[in-house]
SENUSE-618863 format. One record per residue (C-alpha): residue number from 1; residue in three letters; chain; x, y, z. Coordinates in steps of 0.5 Angstrom, whole numbers, always signed. Last residue first. Example, Ala and Ser with C-alpha at 12.3 -4.5 7.8 and 13.67 -1.06 7.14 Angstrom:
{num = 2	residuo = SER	cadena = A	X = +27	Y = -2	Z = +14} $
{num = 1	residuo = ALA	cadena = A	X = +25	Y = -9	Z = +16} $
This chain:
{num = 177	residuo = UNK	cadena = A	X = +349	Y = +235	Z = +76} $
{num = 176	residuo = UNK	cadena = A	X = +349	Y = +234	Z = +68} $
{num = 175	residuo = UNK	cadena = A	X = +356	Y = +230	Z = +66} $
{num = 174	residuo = UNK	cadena = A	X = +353	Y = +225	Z = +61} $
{num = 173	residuo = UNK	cadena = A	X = +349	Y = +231	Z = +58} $
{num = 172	residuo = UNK	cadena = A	X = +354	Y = +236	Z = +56} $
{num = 171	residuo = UNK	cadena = A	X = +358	Y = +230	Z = +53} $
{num = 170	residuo = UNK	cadena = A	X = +355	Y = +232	Z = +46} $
{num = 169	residuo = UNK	cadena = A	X = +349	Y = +228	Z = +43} $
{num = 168	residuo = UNK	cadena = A	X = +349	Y = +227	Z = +36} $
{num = 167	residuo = UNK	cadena = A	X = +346	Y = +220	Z = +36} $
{num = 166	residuo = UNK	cadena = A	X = +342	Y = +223	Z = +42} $
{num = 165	residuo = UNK	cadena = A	X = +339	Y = +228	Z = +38} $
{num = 164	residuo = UNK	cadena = A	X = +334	Y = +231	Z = +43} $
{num = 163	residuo = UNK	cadena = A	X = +328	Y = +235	Z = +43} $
{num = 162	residuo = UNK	cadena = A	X = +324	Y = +241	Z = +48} $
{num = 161	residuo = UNK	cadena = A	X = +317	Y = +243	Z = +47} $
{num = 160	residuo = UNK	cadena = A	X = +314	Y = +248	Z = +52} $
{num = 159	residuo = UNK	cadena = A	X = +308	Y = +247	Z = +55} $
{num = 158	residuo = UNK	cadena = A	X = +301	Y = +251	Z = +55} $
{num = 157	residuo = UNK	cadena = A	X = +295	Y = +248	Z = +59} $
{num = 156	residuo = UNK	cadena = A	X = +290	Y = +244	Z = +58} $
{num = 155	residuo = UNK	cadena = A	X = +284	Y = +243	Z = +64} $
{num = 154	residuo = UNK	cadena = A	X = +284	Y = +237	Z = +69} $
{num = 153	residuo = UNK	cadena = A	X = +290	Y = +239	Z = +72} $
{num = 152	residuo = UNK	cadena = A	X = +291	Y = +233	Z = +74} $
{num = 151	residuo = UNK	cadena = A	X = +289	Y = +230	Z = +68} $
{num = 150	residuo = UNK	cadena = A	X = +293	Y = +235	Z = +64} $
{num = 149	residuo = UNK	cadena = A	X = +292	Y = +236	Z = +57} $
{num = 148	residuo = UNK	cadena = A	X = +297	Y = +240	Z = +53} $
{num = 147	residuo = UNK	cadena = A	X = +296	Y = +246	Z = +49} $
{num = 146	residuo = UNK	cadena = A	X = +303	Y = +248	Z = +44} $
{num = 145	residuo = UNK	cadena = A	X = +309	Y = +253	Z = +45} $
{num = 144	residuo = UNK	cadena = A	X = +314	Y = +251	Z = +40} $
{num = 143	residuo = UNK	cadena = A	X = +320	Y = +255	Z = +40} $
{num = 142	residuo = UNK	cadena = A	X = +323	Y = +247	Z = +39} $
{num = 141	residuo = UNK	cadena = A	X = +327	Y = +248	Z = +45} $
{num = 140	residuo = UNK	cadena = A	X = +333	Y = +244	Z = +45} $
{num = 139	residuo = UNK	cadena = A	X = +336	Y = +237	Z = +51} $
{num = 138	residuo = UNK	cadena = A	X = +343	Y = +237	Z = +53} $
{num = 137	residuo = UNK	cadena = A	X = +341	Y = +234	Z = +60} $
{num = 136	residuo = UNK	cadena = A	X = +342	Y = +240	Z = +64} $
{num = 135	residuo = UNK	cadena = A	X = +337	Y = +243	Z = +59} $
{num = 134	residuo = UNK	cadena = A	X = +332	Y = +238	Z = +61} $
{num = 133	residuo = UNK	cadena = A	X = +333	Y = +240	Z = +68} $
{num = 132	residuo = UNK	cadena = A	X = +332	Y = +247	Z = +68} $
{num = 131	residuo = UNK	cadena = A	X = +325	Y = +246	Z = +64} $
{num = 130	residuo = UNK	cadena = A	X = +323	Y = +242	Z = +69} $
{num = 129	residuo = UNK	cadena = A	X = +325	Y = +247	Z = +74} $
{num = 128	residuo = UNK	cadena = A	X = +322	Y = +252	Z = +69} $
{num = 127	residuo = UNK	cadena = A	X = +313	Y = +248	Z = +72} $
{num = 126	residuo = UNK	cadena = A	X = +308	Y = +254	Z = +70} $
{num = 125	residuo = UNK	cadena = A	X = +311	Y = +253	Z = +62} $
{num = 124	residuo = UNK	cadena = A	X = +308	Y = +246	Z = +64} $
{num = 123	residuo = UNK	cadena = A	X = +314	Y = +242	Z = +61} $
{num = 122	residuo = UNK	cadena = A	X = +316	Y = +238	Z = +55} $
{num = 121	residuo = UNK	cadena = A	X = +320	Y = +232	Z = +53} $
{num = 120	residuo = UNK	cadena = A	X = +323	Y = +230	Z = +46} $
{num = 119	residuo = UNK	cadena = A	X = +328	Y = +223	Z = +45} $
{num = 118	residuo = UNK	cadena = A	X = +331	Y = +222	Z = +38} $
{num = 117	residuo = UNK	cadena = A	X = +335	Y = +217	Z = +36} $
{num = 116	residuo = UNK	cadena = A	X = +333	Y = +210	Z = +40} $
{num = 115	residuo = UNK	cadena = A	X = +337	Y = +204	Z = +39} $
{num = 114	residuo = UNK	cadena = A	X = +336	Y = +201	Z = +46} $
{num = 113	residuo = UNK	cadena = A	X = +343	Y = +202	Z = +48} $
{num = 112	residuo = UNK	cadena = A	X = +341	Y = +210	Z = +46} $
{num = 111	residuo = UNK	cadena = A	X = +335	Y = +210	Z = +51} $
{num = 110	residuo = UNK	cadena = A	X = +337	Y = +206	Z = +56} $
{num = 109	residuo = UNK	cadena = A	X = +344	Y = +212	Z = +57} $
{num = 108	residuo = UNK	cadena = A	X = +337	Y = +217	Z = +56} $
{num = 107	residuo = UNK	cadena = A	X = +335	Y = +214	Z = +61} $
{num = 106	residuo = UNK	cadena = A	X = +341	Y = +214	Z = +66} $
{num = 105	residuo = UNK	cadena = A	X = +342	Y = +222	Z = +64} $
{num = 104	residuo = UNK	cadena = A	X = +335	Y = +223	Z = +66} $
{num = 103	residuo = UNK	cadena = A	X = +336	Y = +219	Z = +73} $
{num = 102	residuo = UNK	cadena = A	X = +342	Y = +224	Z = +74} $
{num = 101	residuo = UNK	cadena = A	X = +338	Y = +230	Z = +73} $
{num = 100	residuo = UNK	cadena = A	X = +332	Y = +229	Z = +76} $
{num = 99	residuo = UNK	cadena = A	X = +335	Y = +226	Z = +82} $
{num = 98	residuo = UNK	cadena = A	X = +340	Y = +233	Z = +82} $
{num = 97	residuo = UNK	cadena = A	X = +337	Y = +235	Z = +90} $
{num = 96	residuo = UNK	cadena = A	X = +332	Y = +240	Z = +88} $
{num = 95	residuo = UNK	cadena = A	X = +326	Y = +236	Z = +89} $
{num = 94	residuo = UNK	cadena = A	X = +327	Y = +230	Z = +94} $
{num = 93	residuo = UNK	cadena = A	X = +321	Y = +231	Z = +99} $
{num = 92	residuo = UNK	cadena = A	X = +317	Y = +233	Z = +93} $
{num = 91	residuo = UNK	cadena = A	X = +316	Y = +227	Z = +90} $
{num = 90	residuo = UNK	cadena = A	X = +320	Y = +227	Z = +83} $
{num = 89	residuo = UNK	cadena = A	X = +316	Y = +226	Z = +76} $
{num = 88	residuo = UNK	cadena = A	X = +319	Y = +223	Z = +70} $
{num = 87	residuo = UNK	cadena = A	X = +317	Y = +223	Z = +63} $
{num = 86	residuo = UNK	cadena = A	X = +322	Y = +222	Z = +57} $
{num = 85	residuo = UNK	cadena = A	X = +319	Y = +222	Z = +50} $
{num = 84	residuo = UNK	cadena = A	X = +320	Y = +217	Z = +44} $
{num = 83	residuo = UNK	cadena = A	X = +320	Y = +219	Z = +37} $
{num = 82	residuo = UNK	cadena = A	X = +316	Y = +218	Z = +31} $
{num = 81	residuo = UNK	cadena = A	X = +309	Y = +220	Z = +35} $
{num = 80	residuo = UNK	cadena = A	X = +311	Y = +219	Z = +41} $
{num = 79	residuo = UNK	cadena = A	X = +312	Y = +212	Z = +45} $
{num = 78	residuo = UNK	cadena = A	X = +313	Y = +213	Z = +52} $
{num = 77	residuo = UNK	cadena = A	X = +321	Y = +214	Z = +55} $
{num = 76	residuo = UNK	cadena = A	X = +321	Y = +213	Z = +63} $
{num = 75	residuo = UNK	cadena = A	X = +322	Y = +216	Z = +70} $
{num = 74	residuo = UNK	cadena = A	X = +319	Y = +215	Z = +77} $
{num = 73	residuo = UNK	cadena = A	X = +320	Y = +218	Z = +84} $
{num = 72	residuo = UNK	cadena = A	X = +324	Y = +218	Z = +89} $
{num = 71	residuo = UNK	cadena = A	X = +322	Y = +212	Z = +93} $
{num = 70	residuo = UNK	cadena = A	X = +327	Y = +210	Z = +98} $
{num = 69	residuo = UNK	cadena = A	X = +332	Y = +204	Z = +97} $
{num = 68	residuo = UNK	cadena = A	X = +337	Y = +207	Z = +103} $
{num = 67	residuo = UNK	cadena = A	X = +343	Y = +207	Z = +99} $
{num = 66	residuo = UNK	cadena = A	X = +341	Y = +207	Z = +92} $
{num = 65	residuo = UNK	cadena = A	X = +337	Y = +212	Z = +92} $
{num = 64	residuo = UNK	cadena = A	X = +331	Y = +209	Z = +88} $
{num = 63	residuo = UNK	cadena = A	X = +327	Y = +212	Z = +82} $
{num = 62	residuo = UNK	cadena = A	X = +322	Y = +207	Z = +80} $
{num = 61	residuo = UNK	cadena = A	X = +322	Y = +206	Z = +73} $
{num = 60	residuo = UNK	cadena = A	X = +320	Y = +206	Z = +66} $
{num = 59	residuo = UNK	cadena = A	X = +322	Y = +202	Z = +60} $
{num = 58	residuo = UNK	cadena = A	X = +320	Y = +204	Z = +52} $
{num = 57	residuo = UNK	cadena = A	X = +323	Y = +198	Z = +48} $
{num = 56	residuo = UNK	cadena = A	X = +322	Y = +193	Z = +53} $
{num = 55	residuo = UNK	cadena = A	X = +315	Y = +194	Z = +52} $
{num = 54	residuo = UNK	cadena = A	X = +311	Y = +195	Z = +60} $
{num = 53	residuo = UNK	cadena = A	X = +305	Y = +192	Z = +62} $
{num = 52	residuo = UNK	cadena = A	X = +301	Y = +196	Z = +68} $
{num = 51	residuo = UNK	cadena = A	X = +301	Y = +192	Z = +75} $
{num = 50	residuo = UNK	cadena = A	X = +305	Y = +199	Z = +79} $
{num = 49	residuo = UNK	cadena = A	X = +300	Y = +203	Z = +76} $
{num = 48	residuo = UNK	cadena = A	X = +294	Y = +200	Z = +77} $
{num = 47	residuo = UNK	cadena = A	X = +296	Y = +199	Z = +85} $
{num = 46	residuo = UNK	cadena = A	X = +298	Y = +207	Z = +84} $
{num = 45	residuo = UNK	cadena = A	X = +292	Y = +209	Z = +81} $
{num = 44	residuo = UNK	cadena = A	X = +288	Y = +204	Z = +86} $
{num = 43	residuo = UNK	cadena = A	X = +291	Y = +208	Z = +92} $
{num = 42	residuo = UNK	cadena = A	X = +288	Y = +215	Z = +89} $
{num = 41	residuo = UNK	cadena = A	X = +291	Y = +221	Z = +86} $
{num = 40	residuo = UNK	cadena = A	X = +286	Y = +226	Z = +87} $
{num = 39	residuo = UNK	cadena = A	X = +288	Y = +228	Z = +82} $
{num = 38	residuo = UNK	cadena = A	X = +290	Y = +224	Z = +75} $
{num = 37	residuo = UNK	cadena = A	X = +297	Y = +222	Z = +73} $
{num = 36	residuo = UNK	cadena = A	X = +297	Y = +223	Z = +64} $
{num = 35	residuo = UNK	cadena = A	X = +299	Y = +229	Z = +64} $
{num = 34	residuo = UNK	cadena = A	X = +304	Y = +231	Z = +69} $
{num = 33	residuo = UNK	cadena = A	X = +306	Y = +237	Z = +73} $
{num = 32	residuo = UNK	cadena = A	X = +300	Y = +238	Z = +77} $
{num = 31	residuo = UNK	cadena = A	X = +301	Y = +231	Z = +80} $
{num = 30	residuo = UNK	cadena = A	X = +307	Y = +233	Z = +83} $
{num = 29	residuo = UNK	cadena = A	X = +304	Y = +239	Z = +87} $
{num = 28	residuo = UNK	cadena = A	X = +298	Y = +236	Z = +87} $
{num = 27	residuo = UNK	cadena = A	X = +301	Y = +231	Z = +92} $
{num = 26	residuo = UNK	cadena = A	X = +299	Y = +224	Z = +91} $
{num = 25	residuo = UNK	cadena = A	X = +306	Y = +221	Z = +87} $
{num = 24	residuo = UNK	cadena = A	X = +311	Y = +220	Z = +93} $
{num = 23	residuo = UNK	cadena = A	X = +305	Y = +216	Z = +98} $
{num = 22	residuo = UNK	cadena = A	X = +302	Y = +213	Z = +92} $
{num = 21	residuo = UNK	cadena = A	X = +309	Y = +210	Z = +90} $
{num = 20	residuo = UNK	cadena = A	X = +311	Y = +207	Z = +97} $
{num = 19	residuo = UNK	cadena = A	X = +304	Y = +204	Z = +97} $
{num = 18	residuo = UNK	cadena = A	X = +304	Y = +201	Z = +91} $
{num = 17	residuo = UNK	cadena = A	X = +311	Y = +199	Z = +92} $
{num = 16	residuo = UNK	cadena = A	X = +308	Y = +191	Z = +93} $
{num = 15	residuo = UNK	cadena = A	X = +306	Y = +190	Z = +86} $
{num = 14	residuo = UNK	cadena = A	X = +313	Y = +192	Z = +82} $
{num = 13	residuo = UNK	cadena = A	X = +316	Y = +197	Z = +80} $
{num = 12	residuo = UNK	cadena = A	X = +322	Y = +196	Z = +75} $
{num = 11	residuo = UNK	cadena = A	X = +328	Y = +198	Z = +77} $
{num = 10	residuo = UNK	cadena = A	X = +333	Y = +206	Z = +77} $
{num = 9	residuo = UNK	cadena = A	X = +338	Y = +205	Z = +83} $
{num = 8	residuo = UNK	cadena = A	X = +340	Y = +211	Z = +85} $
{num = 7	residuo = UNK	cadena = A	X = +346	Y = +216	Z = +88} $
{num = 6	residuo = UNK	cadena = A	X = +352	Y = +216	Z = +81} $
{num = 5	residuo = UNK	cadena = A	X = +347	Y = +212	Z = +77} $
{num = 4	residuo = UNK	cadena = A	X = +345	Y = +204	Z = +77} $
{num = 3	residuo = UNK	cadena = A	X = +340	Y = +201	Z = +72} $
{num = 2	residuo = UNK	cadena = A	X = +336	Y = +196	Z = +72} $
{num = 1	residuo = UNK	cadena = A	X = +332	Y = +192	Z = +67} $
């Protein structure tokens, strides 16, 4: 599956952009952020990565600039109790230039042509420029705080919980810059 926003080109990962994936992902800075990336982030972390099966009714993708093909980070939906949850990292070299957002709102648009309803997300309290992000793309706080883990972190820590109802979504997130 392939997607294509304003800047990017949302696509599979495939075998050969191991490299490219480890060089945007192996940065405390990104992988502190995440729950599942272990640090350090080694070359067959990323090998596994990019060969690890993906179900069609959760996608994930590389995040790609549409007009030079570099790497900008990766986004997808997982399984999540009864709902599914967004999850995205951005190299550093590309923060703070909207691809989270703009990614967002492509994989949300994925998320509702595949059937999906509710989508939930969460951020490290440590981590507001995720929180800005899913605000921008409409999503709610919940008022939870819960204890996540963090294999980079390799300790939980506290995260707030956001959600989103897609059947009633407004406009707000398709327009999110």
């Amino acid at each position: 599956m392939f997607h294509c926003t304003e800047r990017l080109l949302l696509r599979p990962a495939w075998p050969e952009d191991w490299q490219a994936v480890h060089a945007g992902i192996a940065d405390e800075g990104v992988v502190r952020n995440l729950a599942r990336a272990p640090w350090p982030y080694q070359p067959d972390d990323a090998r596994r990565f990019v060969d690890l099966p993906v179900d069609p009714r959760f996608p994930r993708f590389l995040i790609t600039r549409a007009r030079d093909a570099a790497l900008v980070g990766c986004i997808g939906i997982d399984p999540h109790e009864a709902d599914v949850e967004l999850g995205y990292w951005i190299a550093r070299q590309h923060w703070g230039q909207g691809y989270a957002s703009e990614a967002g709102r492509g994989v949300l648009e994925i998320a509702a042509t595949l059937g999906h309803s509710q989508v939930v997300a969460s951020h490290f309290l440590d981590n507001p420029a995720s929180g800005r992000v899913l605000a921008k793309l409409g999503f709610t706080p919940t008022g939870r705080v819960t204890r996540r883990h963090s294999c980079g972190r390799g300790e939980d820590a506290p995260a707030a919980e956001y959600a989103l109802d897609l059947a009633m979504r407004s406009d707000s997130w398709q327009h999110a810059a």
